[in-house]
N, C-alpha and C positions, 0 to 999 in steps of 0.2 A: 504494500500500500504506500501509496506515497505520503509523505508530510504534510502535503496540503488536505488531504482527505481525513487524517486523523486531526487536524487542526480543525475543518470544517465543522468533523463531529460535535466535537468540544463547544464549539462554535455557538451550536443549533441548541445544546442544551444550554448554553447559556444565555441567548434568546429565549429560549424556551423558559429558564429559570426553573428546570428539573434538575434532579441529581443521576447519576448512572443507573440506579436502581429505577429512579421513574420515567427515564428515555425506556429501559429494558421492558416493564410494564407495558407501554404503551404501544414497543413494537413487538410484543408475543415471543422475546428472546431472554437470554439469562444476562445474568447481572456479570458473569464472566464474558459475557461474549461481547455486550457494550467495552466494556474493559480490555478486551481483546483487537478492537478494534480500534481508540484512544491510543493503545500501545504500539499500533503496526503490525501486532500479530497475527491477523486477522483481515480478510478482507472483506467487509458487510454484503449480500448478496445484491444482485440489481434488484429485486424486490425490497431489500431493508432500506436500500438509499431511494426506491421511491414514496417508501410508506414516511422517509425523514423529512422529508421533499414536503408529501401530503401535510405532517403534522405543522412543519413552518408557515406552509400558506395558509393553513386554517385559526395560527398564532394571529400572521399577519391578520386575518381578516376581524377576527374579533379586538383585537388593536385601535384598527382604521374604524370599528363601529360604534366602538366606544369612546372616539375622539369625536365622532361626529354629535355622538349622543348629546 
């Protein structure tokens, strides 16, 4: 994996303002396997980086509804 994808990860949960354990919940993986993937050890599948993908735009949108609000 490259460095910029394990930086992304880290990224999104902190956007997100989850921890490894609540990114793991969210995307039906283990709390090693977020960890795994922070470390380089691992490479998330194309499924896991589109379900990260999903969870940010759905951040973004309840963000932007709540500014509007």
């Amino acid at each position: 994996m490259t460095d910029m994808l394990q930086k992304k990860i880290k990224d999104l949960r902190g956007q997100l303002g989850v921890t490894q354990k609540g990114l793991a919940e969210e995307l039906g993986v283990t709390l090693a396997t977020v960890g795994r993937w922070e470390c380089g050890l691992r490479d998330p599948s194309p499924l896991a980086v589109r379900a990260m993908e999903l969870l940010l735009e759905v951040d973004r949108m309840k963000r932007s509804n709540a500014v509007k609000e």
